[in-house]
N, C-alpha and C positions, 0 to 999 in steps of 0.2 A: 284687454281694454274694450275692444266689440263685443264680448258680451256682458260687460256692466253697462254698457250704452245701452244694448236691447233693453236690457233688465228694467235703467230708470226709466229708459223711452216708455215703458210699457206702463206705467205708471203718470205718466202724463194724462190728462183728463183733454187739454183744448191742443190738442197735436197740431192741428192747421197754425193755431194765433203760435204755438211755440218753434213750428218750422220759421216763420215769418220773421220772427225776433231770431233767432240765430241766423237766416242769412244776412238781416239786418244789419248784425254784431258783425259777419264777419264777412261782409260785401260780396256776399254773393245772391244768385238766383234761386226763388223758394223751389223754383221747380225742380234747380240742381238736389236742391235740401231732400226734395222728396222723391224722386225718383233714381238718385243715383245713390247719396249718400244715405238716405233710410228703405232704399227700395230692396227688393228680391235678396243684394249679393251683399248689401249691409256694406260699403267701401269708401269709409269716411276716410279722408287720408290722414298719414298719422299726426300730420304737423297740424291739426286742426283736434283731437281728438283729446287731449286736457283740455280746452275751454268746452266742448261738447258735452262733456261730462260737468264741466264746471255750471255752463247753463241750464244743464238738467236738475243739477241739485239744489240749484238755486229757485227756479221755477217749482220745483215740488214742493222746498219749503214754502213757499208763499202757498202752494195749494192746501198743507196741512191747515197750515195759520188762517186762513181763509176758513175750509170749514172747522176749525176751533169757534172761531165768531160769529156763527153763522147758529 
């Protein structure tokens, strides 16, 4: 499952705005988001890692559809 995370992560275009909306979504600190859970050891915990994935595919499609219209 962590490395289909890497995978969409890396595909993300605005990382910062999409760390932002996942700790958002799931009450926690951007800081956590990016240093612990997307940092060096990659240690998203697993009770968090379906919707992680969930909001990556969700955000990507809006980026495809975005530049479709564009």
């Amino acid at each position: 499952m962590i490395q289909n995370i890497k995978n969409l992560y890396a595909q993300i275009d605005k990382k910062v705005d999409f760390l932002i909306e996942l700790a958002n979504d799931l009450d926690k600190s951007p800081n956590t988001m990016r240093n612990h859970w997307f940092g060096n050891f990659w240690s998203i915990p697993e009770e968090y890692q379906e919707r992680v994935v969930e909001l990556l595919q969700n955000r990507i499609a809006l980026q495809n559809e975005s530049k479709v219209t564009q």
